[in-house]
C-alpha positions as CSV (number, residue, x, y, z in Angstrom):
1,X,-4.4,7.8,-15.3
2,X,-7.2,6.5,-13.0
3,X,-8.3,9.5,-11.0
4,X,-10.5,8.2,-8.1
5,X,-13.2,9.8,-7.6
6,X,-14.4,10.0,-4.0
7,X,-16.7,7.1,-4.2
8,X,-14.1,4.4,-6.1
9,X,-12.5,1.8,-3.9
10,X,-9.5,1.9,-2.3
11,X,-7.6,-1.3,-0.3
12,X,-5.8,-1.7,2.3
13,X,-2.2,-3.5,3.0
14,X,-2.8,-6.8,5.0
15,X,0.6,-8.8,6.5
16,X,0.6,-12.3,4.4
17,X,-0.4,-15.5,6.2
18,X,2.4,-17.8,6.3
19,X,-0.1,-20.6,4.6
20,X,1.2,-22.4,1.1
21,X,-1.2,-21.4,-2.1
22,X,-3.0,-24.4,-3.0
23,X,-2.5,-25.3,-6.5
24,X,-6.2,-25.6,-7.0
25,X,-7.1,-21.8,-7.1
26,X,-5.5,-21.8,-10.9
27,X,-7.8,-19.7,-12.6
28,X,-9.8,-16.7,-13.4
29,X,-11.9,-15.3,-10.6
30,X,-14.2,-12.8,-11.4
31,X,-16.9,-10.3,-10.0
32,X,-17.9,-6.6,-9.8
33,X,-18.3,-4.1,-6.7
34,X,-20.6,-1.2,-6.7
35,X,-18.9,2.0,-6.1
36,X,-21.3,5.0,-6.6
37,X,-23.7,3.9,-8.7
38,X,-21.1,2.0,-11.0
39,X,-20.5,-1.6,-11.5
40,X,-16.7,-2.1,-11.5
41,X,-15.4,-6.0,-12.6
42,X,-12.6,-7.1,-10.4
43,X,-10.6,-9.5,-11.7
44,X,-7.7,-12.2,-9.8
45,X,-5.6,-14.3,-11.8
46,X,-3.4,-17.1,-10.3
47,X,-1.8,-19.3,-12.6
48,X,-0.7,-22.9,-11.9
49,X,1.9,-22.4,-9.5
50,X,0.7,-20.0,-7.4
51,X,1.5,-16.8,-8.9
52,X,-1.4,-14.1,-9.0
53,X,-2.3,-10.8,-10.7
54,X,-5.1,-8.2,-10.1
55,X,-7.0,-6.3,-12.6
56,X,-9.2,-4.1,-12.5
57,X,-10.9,-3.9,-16.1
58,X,-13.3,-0.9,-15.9
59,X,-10.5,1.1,-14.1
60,X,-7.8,0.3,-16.9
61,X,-5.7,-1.5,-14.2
62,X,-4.1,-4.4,-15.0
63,X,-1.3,-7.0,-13.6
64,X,-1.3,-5.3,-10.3
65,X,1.2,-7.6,-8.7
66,X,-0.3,-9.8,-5.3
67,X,1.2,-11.9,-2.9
68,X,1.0,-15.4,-3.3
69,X,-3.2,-16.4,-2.1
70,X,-3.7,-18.7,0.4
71,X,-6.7,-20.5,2.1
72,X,-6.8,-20.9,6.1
73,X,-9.7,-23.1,7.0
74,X,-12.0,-22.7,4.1
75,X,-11.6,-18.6,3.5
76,X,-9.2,-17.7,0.6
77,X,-7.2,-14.6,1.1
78,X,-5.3,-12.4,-2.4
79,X,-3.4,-9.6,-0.8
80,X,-2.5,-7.2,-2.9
81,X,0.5,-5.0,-1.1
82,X,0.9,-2.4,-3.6
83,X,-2.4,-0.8,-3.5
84,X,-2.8,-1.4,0.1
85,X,-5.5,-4.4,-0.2
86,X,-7.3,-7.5,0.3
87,X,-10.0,-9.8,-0.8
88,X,-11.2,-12.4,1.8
89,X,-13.7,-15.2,0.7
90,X,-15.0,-18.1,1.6
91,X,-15.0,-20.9,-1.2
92,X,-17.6,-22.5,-2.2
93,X,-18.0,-26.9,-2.0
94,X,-17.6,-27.1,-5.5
95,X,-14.4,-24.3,-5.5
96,X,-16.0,-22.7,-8.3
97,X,-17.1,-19.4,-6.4
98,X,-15.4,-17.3,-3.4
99,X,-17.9,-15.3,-1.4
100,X,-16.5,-12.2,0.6
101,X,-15.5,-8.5,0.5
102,X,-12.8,-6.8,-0.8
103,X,-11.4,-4.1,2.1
104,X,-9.3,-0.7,2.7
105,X,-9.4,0.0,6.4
106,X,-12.4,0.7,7.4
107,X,-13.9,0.6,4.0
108,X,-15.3,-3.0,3.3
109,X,-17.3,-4.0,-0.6
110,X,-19.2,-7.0,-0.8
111,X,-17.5,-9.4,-3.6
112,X,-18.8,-12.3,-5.2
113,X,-16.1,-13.9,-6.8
114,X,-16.7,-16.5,-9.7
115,X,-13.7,-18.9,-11.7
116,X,-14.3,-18.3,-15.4
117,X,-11.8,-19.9,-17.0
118,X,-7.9,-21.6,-16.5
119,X,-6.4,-19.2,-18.4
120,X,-7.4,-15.4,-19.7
121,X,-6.7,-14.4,-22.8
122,X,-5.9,-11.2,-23.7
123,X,-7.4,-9.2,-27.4
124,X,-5.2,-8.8,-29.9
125,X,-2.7,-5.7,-29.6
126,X,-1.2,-5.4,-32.8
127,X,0.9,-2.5,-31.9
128,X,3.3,-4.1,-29.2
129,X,6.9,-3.8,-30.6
130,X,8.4,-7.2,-31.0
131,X,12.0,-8.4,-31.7
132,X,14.7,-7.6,-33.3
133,X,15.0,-4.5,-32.6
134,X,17.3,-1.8,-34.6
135,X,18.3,-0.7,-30.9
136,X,20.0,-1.5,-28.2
137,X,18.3,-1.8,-24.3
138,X,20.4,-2.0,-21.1
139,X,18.5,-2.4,-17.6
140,X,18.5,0.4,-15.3
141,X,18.8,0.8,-11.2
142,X,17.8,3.8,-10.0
143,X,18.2,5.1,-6.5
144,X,16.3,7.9,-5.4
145,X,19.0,9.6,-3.1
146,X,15.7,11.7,-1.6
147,X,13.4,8.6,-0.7
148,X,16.1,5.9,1.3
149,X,15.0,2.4,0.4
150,X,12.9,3.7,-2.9
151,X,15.2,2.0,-5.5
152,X,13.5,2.4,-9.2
153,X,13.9,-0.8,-11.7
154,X,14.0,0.6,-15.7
155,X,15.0,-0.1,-19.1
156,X,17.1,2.2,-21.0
157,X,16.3,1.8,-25.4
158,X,19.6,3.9,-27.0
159,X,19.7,4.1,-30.4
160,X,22.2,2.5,-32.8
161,X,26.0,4.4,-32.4
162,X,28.1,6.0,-30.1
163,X,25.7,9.1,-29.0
164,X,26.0,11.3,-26.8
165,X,22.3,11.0,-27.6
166,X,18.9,13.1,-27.4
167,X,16.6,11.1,-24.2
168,X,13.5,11.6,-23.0
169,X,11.8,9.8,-19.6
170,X,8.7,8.5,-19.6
171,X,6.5,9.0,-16.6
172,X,3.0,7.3,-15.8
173,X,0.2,9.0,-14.4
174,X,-2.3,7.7,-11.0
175,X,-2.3,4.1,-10.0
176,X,0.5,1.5,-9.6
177,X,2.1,1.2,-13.5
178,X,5.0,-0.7,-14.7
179,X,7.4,0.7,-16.8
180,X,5.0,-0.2,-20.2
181,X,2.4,1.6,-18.3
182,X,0.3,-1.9,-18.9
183,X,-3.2,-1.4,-19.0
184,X,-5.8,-3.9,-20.7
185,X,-2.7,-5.7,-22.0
186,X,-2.2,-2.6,-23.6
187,X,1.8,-1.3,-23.4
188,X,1.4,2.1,-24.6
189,X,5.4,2.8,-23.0
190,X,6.7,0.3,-24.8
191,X,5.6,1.7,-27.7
192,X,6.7,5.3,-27.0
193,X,10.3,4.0,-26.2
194,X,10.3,1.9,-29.9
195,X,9.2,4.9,-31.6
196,X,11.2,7.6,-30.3
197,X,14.3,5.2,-30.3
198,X,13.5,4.2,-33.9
199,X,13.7,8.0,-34.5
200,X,17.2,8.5,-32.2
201,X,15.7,9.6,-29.4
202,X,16.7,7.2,-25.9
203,X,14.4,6.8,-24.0
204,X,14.1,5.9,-20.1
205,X,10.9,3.6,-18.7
206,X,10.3,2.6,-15.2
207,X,8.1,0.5,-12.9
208,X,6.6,3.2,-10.3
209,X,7.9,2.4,-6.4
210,X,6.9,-0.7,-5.1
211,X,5.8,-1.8,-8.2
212,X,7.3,-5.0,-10.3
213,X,10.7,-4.8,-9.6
214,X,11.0,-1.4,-8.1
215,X,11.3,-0.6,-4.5
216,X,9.3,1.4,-1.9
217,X,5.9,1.6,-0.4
218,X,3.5,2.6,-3.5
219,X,0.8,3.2,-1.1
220,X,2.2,5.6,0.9
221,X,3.4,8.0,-1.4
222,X,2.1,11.8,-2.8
223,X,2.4,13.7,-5.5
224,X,5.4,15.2,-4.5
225,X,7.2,11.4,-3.8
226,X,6.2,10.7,-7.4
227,X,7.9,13.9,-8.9
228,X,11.1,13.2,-6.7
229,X,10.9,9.6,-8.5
230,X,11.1,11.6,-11.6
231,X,13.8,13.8,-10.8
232,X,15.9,10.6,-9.5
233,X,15.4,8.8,-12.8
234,X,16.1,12.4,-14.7
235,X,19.4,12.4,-13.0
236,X,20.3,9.6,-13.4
237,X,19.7,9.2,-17.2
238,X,22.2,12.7,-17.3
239,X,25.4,11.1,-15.8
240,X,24.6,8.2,-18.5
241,X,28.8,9.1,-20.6
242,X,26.2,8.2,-24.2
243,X,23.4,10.6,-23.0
244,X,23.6,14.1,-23.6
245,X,22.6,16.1,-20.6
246,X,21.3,19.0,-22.5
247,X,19.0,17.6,-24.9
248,X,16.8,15.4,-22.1
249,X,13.1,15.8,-21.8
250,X,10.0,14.7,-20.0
251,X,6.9,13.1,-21.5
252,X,4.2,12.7,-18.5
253,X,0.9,10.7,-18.6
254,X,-2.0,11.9,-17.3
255,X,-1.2,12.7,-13.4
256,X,2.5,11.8,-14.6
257,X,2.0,15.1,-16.4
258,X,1.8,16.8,-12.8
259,X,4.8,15.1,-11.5
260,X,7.0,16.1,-14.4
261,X,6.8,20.5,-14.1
262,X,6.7,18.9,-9.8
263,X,10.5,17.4,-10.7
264,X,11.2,20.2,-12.6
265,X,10.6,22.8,-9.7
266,X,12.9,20.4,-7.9
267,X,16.1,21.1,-9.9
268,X,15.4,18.1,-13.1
269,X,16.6,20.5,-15.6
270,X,14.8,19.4,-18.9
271,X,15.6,20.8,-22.2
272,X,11.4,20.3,-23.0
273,X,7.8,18.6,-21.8
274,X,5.3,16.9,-23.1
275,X,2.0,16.6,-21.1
276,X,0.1,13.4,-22.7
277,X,-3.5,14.4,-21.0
278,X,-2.1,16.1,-18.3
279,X,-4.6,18.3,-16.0
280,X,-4.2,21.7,-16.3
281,X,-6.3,22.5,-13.5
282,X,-6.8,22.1,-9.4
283,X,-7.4,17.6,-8.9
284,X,-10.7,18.8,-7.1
285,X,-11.8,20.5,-10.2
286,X,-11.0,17.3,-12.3
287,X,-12.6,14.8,-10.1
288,X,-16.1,17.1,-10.7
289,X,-15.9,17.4,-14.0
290,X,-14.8,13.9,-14.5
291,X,-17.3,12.8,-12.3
292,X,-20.3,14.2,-14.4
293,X,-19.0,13.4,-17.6
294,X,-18.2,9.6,-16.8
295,X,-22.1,9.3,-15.2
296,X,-23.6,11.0,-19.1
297,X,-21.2,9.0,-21.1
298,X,-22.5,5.6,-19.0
299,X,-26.5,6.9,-19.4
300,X,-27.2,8.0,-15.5
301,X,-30.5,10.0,-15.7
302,X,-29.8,13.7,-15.6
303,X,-31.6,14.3,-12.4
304,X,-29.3,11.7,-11.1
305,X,-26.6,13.2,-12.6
306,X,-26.9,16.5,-10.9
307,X,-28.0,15.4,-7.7
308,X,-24.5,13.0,-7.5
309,X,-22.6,15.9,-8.7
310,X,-23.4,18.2,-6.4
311,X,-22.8,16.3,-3.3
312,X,-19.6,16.0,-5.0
313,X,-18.7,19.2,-5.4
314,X,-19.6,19.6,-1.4
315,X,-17.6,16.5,-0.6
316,X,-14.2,17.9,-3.0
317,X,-14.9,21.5,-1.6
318,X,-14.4,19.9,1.8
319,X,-11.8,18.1,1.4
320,X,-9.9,21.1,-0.3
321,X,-10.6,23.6,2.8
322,X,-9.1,21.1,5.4
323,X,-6.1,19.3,3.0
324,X,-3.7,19.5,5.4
325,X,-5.6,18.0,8.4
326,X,-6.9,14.1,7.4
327,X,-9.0,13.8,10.8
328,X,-10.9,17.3,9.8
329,X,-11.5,15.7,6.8
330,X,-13.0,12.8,7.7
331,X,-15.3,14.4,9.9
332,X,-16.4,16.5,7.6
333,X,-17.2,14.1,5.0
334,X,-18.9,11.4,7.3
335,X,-21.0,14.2,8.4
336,X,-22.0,15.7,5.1
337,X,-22.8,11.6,3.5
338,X,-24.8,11.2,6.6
339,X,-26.7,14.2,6.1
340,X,-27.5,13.1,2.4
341,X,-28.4,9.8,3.5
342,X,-25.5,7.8,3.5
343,X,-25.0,5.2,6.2
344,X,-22.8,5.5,9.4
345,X,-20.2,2.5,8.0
346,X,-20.8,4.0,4.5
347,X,-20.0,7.5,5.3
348,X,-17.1,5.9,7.1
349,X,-15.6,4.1,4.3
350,X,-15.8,6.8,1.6
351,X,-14.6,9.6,4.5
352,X,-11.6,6.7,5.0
353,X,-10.4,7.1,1.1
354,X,-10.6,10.8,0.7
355,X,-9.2,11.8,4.1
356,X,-5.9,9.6,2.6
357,X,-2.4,11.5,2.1
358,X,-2.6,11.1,-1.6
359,X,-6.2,12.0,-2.5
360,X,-5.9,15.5,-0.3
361,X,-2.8,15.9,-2.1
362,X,-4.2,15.3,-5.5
363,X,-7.5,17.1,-4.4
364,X,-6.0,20.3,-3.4
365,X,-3.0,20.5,-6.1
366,X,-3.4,23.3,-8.1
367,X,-0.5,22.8,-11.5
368,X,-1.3,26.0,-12.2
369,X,2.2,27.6,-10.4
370,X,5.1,24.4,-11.7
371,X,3.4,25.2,-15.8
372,X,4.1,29.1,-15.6
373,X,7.5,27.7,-14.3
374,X,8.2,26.1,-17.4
375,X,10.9,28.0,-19.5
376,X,11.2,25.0,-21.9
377,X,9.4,24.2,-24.9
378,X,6.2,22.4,-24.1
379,X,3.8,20.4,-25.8
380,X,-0.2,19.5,-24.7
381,X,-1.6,16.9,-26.1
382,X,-5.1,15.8,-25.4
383,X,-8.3,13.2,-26.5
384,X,-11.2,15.0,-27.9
385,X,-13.3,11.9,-26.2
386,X,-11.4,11.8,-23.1
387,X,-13.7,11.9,-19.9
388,X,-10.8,11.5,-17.1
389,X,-8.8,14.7,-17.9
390,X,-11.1,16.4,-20.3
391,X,-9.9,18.4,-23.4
392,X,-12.1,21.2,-22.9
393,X,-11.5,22.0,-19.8
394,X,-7.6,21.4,-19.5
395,X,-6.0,22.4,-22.6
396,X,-7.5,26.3,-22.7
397,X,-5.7,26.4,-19.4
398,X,-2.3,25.3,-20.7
399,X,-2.7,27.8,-23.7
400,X,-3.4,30.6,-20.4
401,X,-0.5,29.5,-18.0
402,X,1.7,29.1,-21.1
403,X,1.1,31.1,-24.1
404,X,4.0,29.8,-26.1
405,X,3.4,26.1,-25.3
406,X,1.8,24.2,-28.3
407,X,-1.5,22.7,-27.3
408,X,-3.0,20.0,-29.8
409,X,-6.8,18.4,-29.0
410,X,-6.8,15.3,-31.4
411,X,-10.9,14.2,-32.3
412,X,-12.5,10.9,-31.2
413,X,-9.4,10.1,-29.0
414,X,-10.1,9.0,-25.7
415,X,-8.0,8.8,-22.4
416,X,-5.3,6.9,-23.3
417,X,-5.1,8.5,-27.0
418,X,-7.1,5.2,-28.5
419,X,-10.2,5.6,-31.4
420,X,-12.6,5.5,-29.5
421,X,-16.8,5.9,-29.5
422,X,-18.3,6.9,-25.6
423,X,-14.3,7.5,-24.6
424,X,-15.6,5.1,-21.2
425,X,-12.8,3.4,-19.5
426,X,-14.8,0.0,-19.7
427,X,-14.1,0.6,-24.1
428,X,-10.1,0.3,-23.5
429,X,-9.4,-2.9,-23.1
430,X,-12.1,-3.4,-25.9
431,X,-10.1,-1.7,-28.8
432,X,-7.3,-3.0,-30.5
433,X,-5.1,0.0,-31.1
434,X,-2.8,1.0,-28.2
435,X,-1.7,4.5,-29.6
436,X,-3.4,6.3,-32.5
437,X,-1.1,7.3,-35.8
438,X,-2.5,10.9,-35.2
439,X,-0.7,11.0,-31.5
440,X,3.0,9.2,-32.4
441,X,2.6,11.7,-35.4
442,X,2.1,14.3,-33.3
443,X,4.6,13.8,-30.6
444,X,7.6,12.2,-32.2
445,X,8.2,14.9,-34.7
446,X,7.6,17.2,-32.1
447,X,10.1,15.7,-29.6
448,X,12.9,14.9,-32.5
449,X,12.3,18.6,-33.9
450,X,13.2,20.0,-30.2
451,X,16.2,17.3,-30.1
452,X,17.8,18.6,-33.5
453,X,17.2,15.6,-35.3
């Protein structure tokens, strides 16, 4: 999960140019924006025919499909329709460098971008399953009857023999994610599906809408088109003649966590949960704390800690008091940055992300009501060095809303349940392991336990 907090930058969906790519922008181009006092690293890749990837490192976004770049007399364009964005640049004489901004409606980042190398190459990740595999996998198509045109592309892992088997969907958290939930070249869904398969659990993965080779507008959607994704792909899995209805659970990531007890509400009847660092508390209240912890972890002075905090906490209250009304919103936010100093166009292009469908949603939802629904065995499961959905702060709560869930807070684990030593997203894509021991420990016997293996 990559919670955004109200100063991170958002993108905007730009109609391709009917232009060819020029073979000559093969490469990696590099740079970083500023966003709140933080240097992020933005990253296009466009191999030798034409085909290009974003990442964005620091975020732990990576492989964010674009459209095919193009140049139109001398500026280079990389659309990128999923997360509703574009970089536009001018190229340098000797092509090495492409000077521009990278844009969200109203919201515009300078953006020097530099070509590092023909090819990237990715660390070592030891823990990507390879073949053969004692298991079988079938490809799935799933339509979401509630969302026309959202059709969801998956793989299905069954175990060897007839069944009816024990399954379990995987759901990723904020920000476009395939169905490995790739991150830093890092496929930690892969790996949950070998495991638990290995063990004779099935398991269910899929790319998020509009993402890879799922339909729909990614963009566009809230918390509550996410959790109807879920509930789709739940349903689905159930009519499956080798799956047995009855023994299906949910393991959400992060803000996939929030969609799962969401789909739940909605009818996905699931024989149990597990919550992989799933907030337990109001998004406003995570995007504070988050906020602060991130800006210790990186060595902001506290004086600058606490004075960014607390125009924070006034920018989330605000957006909280008016969530249902996005031009209150961005009044209210261009008015309060102003007052503290902020620009006109600034103020406008922070106001522009957090008066957006999606971060009022996650803002003002409170999971507090969908976990006191649960009736079903759950399990928490959080990083003692995660700074995006703290430990501290989010498993008490579970332990509150539901006494008889069983909370675990595994030591030194950050985010996305790696070893790790400040627990800062820019360390991810730095460490080798995907998934520590302690958590596929922790939640396989769990989940085979509840499926009466």
């Amino acid at each position: 999960m990559t919670i955004l907090t109200s100063f991170a930058v958002a993108v905007m969906a730009v109609a391709p140019l009917q232009v060819s790519a020029p073979a000559d922008l093969g490469g990696v181009w590099e740079g970083r924006i500023s966003v709140g006092g933080q240097s992020i690293r933005i990253v296009f890749r466009v191999d030798a025919v034409g085909n290009a990837v974003m990442d964005s490192p620091d975020q732990g976004a990576r492989n964010i499909a674009v459209d095919r770049p193009v140049i139109e007399g001398g500026v280079v364009r990389f659309v990128v329709p999923v997360i509703r964005g574009q970089f536009e640049g001018t190229r340098s004489e000797d092509g090495q460098t492409l000077t521009g901004v990278l844009s969200q409606g109203g919201v515009t980042l300078p953006l020097v971008l530099t070509r590092t190398a023909t090819t990237a190459t990715l660390a070592s990740r030891p823990q990507t399953p390879a073949p053969p595999f004692p298991y079988r996998s079938e490809a799935a198509a799933i339509d979401n009857a509630a969302a026309p045109g959202v059709r969801l592309a998956g793989t299905l892992t069954l175990p060897e023999g007839a069944g009816p088997f024990p399954a379990a969907v995987l759901i990723s958290g904020t920000g476009p994610q395939d169905r490995d939930e790739t991150i830093e070249g890092h496929k930690a869904f892969a790996i949950w599906a070998d495991v638990l398969t290995r063990r004779g659990v099935a398991v269910l993965r899929y790319d998020d809408r509009g993402v890879a080779g799922s339909t729909g507008n990614y963009g566009a959607a809230t918390q509550r088109d996410f959790a109807s994704d879920v509930k789709a792909a739940f349903d689905w899995l159930a009519a499956r003649p080798y799956i047995d209805p009855s023994r299906i659970g949910l393991i959400g990531h992060s803000e996939g966590g929030t969609f799962a007890p969401l789909a739940m509400q909605d009818g996905a009847r699931a024989a149990w949960l597990v919550m992989l660092a799933g907030p337990a508390v109001s998004g406003g209240e995570i995007i504070q704390e988050q906020q602060r912890r991130i800006a210790v972890a990186a060595g902001m002075p506290a004086e600058e800690v606490e004075r960014t905090n607390a125009l924070q906490r006034r920018a989330v209250a605000a957006v909280a008091a008016n969530a249902d009304d996005a031009g209150a919103v961005r009044r209210e936010i261009q008015a309060l940055l102003v007052a503290n100093g902020r620009t006109p166009p600034e103020a406008a292009q922070t106001a522009a992300v957090m008066s957006s469908d999606w971060y009022r949603g996650m803002v003002a939802h409170d999971p507090a009501e969908s976990i006191r629904a649960i009736h079903v065995p759950m399990l928490a499961v959080y990083g003692g060095k995660d700074l995006q959905v703290p430990a501290d702060q989010n498993a008490p709560m579970v332990s509150r809303l539901k006494p008889d869930a069983d909370v675990v807070v595994l030591p030194g684990l950050n985010h996305l349940f790696q070893p790790a030593s400040t627990g800062l997203m820019a360390e991810y894509g730095q460490i080798e392991t995907t998934l520590d021991p302690s958590v596929i420990r922790t939640v396989v016997d769990w989940v085979a336990a509840r499926s009466g293996l």
